[in-house]
Structure formats: structure tokens, C-alpha cells
C-alpha positions as CSV (number, residue, x, y, z in Angstrom):
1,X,0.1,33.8,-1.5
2,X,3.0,31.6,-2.1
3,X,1.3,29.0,-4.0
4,X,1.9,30.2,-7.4
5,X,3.1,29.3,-10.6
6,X,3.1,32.7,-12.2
7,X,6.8,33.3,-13.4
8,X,7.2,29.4,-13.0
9,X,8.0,29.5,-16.6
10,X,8.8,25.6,-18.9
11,X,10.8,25.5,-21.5
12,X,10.9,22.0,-22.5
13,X,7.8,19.1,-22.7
14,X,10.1,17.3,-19.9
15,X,9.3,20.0,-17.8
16,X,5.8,20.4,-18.5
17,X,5.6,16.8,-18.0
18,X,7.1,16.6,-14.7
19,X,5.4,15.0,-11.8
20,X,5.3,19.1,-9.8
21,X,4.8,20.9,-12.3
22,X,4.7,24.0,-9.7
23,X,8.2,24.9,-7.6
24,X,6.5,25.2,-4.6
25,X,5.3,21.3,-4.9
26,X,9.3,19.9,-5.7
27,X,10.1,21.7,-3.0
28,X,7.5,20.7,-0.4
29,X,8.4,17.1,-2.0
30,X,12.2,17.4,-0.9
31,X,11.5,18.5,2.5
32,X,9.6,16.1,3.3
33,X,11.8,13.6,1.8
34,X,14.7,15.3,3.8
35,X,12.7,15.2,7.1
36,X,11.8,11.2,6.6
37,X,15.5,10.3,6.2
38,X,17.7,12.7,7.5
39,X,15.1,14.0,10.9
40,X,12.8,11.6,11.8
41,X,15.6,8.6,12.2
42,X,17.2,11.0,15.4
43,X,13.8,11.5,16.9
44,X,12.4,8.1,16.6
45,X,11.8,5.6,19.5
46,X,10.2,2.4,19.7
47,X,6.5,3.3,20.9
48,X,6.4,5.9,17.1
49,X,7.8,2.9,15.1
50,X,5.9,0.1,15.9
51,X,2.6,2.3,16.4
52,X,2.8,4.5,13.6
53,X,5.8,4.5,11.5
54,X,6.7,1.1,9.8
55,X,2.5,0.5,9.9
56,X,1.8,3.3,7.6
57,X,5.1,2.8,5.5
58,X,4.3,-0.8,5.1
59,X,0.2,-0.4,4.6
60,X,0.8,2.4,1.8
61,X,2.7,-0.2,-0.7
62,X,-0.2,-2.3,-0.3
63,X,-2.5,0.6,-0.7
64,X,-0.6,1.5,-3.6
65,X,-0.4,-1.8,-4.6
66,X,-4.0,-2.2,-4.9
67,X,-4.6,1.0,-6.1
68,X,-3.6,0.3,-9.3
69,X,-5.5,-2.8,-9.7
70,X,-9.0,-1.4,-8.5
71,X,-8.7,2.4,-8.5
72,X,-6.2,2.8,-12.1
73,X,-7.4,-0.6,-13.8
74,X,-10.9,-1.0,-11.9
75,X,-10.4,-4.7,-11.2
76,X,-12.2,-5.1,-7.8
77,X,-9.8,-7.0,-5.3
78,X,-10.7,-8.7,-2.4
79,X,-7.4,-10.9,-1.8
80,X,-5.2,-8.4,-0.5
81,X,-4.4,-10.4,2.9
82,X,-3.6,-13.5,0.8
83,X,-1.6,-11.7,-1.1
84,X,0.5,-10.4,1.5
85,X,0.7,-13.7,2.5
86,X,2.1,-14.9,-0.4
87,X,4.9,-12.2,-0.1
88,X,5.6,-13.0,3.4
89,X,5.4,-17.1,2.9
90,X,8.3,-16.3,0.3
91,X,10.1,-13.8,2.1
92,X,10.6,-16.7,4.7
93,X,11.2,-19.1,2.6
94,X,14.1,-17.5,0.8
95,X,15.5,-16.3,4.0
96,X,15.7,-19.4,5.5
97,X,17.0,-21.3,1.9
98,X,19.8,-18.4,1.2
99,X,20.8,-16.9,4.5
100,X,23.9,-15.2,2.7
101,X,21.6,-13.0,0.2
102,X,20.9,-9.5,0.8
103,X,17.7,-8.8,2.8
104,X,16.8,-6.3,0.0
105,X,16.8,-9.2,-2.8
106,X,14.8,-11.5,-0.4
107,X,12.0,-8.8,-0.4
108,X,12.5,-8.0,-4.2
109,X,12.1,-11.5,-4.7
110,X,9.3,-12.1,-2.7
111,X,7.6,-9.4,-4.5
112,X,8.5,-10.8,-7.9
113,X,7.1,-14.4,-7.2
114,X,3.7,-12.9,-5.5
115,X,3.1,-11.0,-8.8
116,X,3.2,-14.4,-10.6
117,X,1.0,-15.7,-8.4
118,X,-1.1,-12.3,-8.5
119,X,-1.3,-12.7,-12.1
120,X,-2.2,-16.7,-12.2
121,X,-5.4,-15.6,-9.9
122,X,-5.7,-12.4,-12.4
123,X,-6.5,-14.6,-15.7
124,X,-10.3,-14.9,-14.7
125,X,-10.5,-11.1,-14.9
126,X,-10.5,-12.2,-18.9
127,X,-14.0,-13.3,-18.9
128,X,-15.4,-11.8,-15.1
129,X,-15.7,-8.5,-13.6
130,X,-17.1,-6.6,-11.0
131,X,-19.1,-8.6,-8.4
132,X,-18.0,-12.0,-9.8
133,X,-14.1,-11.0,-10.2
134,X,-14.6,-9.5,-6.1
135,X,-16.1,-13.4,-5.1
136,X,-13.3,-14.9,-7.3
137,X,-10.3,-12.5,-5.3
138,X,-12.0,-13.7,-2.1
139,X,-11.6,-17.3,-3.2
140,X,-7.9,-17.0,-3.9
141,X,-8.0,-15.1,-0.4
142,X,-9.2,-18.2,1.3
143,X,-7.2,-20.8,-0.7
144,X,-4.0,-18.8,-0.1
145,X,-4.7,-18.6,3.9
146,X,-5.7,-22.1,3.5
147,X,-2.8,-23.5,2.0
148,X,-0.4,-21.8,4.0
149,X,-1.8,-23.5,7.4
150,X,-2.3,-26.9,5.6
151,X,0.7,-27.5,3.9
152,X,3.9,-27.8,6.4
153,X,6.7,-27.0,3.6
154,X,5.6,-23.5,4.1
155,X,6.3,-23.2,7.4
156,X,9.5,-25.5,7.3
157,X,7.5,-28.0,9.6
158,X,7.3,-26.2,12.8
159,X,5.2,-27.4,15.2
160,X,3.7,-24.3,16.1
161,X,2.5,-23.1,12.5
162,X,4.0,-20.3,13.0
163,X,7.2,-18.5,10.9
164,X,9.7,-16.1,12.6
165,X,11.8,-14.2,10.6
166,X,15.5,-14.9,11.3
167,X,18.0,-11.8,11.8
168,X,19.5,-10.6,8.8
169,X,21.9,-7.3,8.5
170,X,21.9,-4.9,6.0
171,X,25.7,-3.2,6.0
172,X,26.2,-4.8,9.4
173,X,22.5,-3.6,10.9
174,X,20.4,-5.9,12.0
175,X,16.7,-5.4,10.3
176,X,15.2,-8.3,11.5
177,X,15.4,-10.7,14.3
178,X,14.9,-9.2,18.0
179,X,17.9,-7.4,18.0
180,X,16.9,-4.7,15.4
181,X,17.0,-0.9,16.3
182,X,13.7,1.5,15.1
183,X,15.4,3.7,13.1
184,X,17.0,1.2,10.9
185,X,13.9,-0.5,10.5
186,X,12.2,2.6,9.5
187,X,14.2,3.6,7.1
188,X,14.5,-0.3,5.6
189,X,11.0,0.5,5.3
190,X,10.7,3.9,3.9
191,X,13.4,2.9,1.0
192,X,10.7,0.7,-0.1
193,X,8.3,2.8,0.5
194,X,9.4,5.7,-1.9
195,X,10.8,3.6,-4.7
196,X,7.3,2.2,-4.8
197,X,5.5,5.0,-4.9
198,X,7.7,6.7,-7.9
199,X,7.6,3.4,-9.9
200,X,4.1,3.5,-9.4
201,X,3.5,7.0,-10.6
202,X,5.6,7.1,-13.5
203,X,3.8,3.7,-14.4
204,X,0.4,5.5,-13.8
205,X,1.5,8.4,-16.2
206,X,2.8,6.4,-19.0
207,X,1.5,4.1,-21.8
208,X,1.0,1.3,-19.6
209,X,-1.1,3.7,-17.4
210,X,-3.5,4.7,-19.8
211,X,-4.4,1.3,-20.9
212,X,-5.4,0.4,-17.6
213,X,-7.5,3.7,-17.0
214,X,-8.4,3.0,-20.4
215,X,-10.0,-0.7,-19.7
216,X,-11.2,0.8,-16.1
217,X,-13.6,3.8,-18.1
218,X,-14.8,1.3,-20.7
219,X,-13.5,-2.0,-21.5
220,X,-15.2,-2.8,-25.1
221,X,-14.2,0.6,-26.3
222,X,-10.7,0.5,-25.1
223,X,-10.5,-3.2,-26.7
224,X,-12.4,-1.0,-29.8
225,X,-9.4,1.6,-30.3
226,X,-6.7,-1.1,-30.1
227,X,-5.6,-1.9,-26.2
228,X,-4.9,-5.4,-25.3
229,X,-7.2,-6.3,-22.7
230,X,-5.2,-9.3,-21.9
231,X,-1.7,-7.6,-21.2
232,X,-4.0,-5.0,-19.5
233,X,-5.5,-6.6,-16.7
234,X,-2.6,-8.9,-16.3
235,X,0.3,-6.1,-16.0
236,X,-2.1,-4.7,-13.4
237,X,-2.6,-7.9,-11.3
238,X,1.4,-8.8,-11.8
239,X,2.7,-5.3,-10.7
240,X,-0.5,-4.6,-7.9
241,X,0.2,-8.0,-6.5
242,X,4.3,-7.5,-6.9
243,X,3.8,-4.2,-4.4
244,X,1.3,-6.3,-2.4
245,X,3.8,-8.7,-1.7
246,X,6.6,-6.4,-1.0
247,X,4.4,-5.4,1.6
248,X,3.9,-9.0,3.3
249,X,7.1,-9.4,3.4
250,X,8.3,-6.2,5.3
251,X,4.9,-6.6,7.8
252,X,6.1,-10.5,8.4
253,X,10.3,-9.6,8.8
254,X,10.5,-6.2,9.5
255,X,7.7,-5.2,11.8
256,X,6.2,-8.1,13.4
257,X,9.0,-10.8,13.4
258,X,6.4,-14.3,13.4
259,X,3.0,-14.2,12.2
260,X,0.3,-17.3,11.9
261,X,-1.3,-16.9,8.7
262,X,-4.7,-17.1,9.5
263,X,-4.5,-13.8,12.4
264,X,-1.7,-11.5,10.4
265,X,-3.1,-12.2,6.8
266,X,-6.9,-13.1,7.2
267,X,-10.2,-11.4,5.4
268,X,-9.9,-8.8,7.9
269,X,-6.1,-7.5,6.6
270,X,-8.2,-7.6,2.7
271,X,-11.0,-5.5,3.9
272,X,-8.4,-2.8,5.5
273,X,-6.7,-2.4,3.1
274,X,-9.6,-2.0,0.9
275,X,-11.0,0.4,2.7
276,X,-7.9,2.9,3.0
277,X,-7.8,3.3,-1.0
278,X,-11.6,4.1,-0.6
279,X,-11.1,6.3,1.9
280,X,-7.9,8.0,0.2
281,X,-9.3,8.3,-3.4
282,X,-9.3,5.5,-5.7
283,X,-6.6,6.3,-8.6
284,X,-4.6,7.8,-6.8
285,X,-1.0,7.4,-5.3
286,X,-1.4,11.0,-2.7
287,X,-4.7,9.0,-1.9
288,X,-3.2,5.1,-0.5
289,X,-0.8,7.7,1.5
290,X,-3.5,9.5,2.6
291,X,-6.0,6.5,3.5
292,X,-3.5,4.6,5.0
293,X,-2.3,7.9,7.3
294,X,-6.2,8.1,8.4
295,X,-6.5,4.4,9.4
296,X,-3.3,4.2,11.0
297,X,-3.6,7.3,12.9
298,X,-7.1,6.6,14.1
299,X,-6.9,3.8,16.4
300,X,-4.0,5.5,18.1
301,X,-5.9,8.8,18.3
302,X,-9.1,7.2,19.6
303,X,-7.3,5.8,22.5
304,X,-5.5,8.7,23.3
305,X,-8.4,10.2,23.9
306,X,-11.0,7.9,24.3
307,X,-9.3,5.4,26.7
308,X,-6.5,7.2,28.4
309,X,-8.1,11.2,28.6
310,X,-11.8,10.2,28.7
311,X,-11.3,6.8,30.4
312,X,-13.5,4.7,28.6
313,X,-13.7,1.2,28.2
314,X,-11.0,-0.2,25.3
315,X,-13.9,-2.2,24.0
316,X,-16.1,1.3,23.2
317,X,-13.1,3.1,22.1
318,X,-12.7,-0.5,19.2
319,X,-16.3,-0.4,18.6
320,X,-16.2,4.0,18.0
321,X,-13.4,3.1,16.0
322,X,-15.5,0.5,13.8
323,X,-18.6,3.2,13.3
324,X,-15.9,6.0,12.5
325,X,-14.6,4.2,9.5
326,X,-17.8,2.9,8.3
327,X,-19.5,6.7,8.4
328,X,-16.2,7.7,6.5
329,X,-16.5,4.7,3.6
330,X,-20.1,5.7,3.2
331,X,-19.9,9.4,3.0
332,X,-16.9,9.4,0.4
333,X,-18.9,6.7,-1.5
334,X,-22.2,9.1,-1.5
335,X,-20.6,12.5,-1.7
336,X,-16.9,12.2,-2.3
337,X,-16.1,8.8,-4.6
338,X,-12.1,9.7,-5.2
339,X,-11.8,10.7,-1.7
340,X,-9.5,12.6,0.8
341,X,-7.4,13.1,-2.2
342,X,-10.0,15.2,-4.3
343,X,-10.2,17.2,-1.1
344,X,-6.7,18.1,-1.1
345,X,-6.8,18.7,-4.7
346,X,-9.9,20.9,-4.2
347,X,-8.1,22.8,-0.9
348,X,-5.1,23.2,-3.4
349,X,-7.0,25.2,-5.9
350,X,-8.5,27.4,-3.8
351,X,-5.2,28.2,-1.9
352,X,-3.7,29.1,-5.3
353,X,-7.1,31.9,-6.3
354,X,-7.2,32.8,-2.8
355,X,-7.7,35.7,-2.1
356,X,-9.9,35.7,-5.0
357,X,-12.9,34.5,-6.0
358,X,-13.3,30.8,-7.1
């Protein structure tokens, strides 16, 4: 009964334009904004951060991030983990070269140089698509995991392989390193995290937008009416890959501290992120929040009650987990292709006719 936008009167095209159009939705918005930054940091402890938190904040800019390559542009994407590799590789490197520079400009940066590398392995999206572009993603995917274990540069010749991220501060608070607290890391994270997500959507809703939803729905007509295909598709593997890598390089310093390439950034890290913009609702931005809530959440849940209230073995409860999320690609695939964000869409109609008839 509150959902409504009768008397929710716009006066202006700016306000008709506005990402909530309705005043219940920009203030739902602001709550929750108030709650991430001003509640949850006082509640927070080190078991929510590390096992919910900075996992979803970090996963949904690389949802996002390859939302608008595959589910805006509809360039299929299979090099997700290299990419965040790439951000993370850079992240180090910069940290380690300028330890004096802000920790926000090492991830910026990071970000910027992944999207040129994003948009190098982008250019055979001129002449491939579909299944071809997905095998020439996966390529980059093992050439980029490749390189980084081959070539000792990378790693500034440790012995190990690996690369820890050193402690840097951010107005005197430590963000990385082992002496960081949860609450500054989450809300190092969630900074990112929402200036993504409203760059992204006022990209998705402009010019730049509609040329990739443009080549996405037909290519040769889109090319037809006068959009570039070449500035196209490479806009949207430079600024996919650019959130990709800001990504990589908050999993690598912020949440886990030292990765090896190959575990942290492998096939698998592609393939889950893949499946949480499936799973969310491809062209989306609600939808790489929402798919990256499910997948995050579900492990956790699964062993709540799985392993620790029904006792069974962690192997059944990893295995449950692994039938879960393939039933849920293949029924939003059959029955529900843009996912649990047509459902909310759908649940938000209805509560604004209720109680009338649809």
C-alpha cells in the first residue's frame, strides 16, 4: 500500500529521467546506503567480513564488471580470473614501486592498466563472436595465469611465487597488511563498491549504453543505423575489464593479503563469476548485486545447516552446493533468462496493483 507513485508528481525531464523515478525507491536507496556506512561498520567483526562482507562487495564490481561486457554489450567472457589477475599483478606492482601513493590511486590505477589490457584481448571481438570470442577469452585466461607464474618480474622474484600485499594506510588506517581492522576494510571496499555501481548505471543509461545494447540485439543493424562497432565493443572490454580489475586488486590487498596466481585467479574464479550475472540477470546492475548475494550467501548457508545443524560431511555439504548452483543456472536459462532480477522486477509490479488484480 505504500508502494505508489500516485501524487509522485515530475516536473522536469531530469526528474523523469532519474534512476528512482518513485519516492519510495530513493528512499529505500538512502537507507540502505545509511545502514552500509553509518550501521554496519559498529556491528561488524571479523567472521561477517571475511565470510560475507568484503566477498560480496568485491565479487559485485566484477559482476558488474562483466555485466556490461556480456549482459549490456553481449560479448561472451570467459577471462574474468585473468583479468582479476591482471588488476591484482598491478596493484602489487605499484604498491611495491610507489609506497608513498595513496592506496586509492594504486587500485585506480590498477583498474586503468587492466582495461588496456582488457581491451588489447577485446580487438578479436572485431571479426569473432559468440562461441569463438568465449574460446578466445579463455585463451587470454590461460595466457594471463600463465605469464604471471612464468615470468619472475611479476612477482618481484620471490622464491615462493607468491605476492603479499604490503601495509598501506588510508588517513592513518591501515587497509592492508595484517594489521588492518574489519570495518575499515569494509568500508575501503564498499567506497568502491558504490562508485562502481553508479558509474556503471549512468553509463548503461546513456549514449554509450545504448550502443552496446544496441550491438548486443543486432550487430549488422546497429552498424546499419550509424554505431561504431569498433568504439562499441572496445569501450565495453576497456571499462568491463577496468571494474574487473578494480576487483583483483581489492580481493589480492584488501581481503586476502598474498595470493598465487594459479589458486586465487584460475578458470574456476572465470566460471564464478560467470555464473553470478547468470544467475542475477544479465543487463543488469540490481542483478550482479543480486547473483553475487546468492553465491556468496550459499556456501555459508549450506554449512550452517548442512555441516554444523545436520552434521553432515563438509565434502556433501561442497558437492550439495555444486548441484544447487547448477539446477539454479539451468532453470533461469530455461524459464527465467534475465534472472533473479526479473523476479524482483515482477514482485515489484505486483506489490504496487496489489490489492488488485494484475
Amino acid at each position: 500500500m505504500i508502494y505508489r507513485e500516485a501524487g509522485d508528481f515530475h516536473t522536469s525531464y531530469r526528474e523523469d529521467n532519474q534512476t528512482f523515478p518513485i519516492r519510495f525507491d530513493r528512499y529505500r536507496y538512502y537507507a540502505v546506503l545509511a545502514i552500509a556506512f553509518v550501521v554496519i561498520p559498529f556491528f561488524i567483526n571479523d567472521y561477517w567480513a571475511n565470510a560475507l562482507l568484503l566477498p560480496f562487495l568485491i565479487y559485485s564490481i566484477a559482476a558488474i564488471g562483466l555485466n556490461i561486457l556480456t549482459g549490456y554489450c553481449g560479448q561472451v567472457s570467459l577471462g574474468t580470473g585473468g583479468f582479476m589477475a591482471v588488476g591484482a599483478y598491478a596493484c602489487y606492482k605499484l604498491m611495491t614501486a610507489f609506497p608513498e601513493v595513496s592506496m586509492f590511486i594504486h587500485v585506480i590505477l590498477a583498474g586503468g592498466i587492466t582495461a588496456g589490457v582488457g581491451m588489447l584481448f577485446g580487438l578479436p571481438s572485431l571479426r569473432i563472436k559468440g562461441f569463438y570470442l568465449a574460446v578466445a577469452t579463455l585463451a587470454a585466461q590461460f595466457f594471463l595465469v600463465w605469464l604471471f607464474n612464468r615470468v619472475p618480474w611479476f612477482y618481484n622474484y620471490s622464491a615462493s611465487g607468491q605476492i603479499s600485499a604490503p601495509e598501506r594506510t588510508v588517513f592513518g588506517i591501515a587497509v592492508t597488511g595484517p594489521n588492518t581492522e574489519s570495518w575499515a576494510t569494509y568500508l575501503f571496499c564498499l567506497i568502491f563498491l558504490v562508485a562502481s555501481a553508479l558509474i556503471a548505471r549512468n553509463l548503461t543509461r546513456g549514449t554509450l549504453g545504448r550502443t552496446w545494447m544496441a550491438i548486443r540485439d543486432m550487430d549488422i543493424a546497429a552498424e546499419i543505423i550509424g554505431v561504431n562497432p569498433l568504439r562499441a565493443k572496445l569501450t565495453a572490454f576497456g571499462i568491463s575489464s577496468f571494474f574487473v580489475g578494480v576487483s583483483g586488486a581489492l580481493f589480492f590487498a584488501v581481503y586476502l593479503g598474498a595470493v598465487e596466481v594459479g589458486e586465487a585467479f584460475g578458470i574456476q574464479k572465470s566460471f564464478l563469476i560467470l555464473f553470478m550475472v547468470i544467475i542475477g540477470g544479465l543487463g543488469s546492475i540490481f542483478g550482479s548485486f543480486a547473483g553475487a548475494a546468492f553465491l556468496v550467501l550459499l556456501p555459508v548457508l549450506l554449512k550452517v545447516v548442512g555441516a554444523d545443524m545436520l552434521g553432515w560431511p563438509t565434502d556433501i555439504v561442497a558437492h550439495f552446493q555444486l548441484i544447487i548452483v547448477g539446477a539454479m543456472i539451468v532453470l533461469f536459462l530455461v524459464l527465467e533468462p534475465h534472472g533473479l532480477a526479473q523476479l524482483w522486477r515482477v514482485a515489484k509490479e505486483k506489490l504496487r496493483l496489489w490489492p488488485f488484480p494484475h
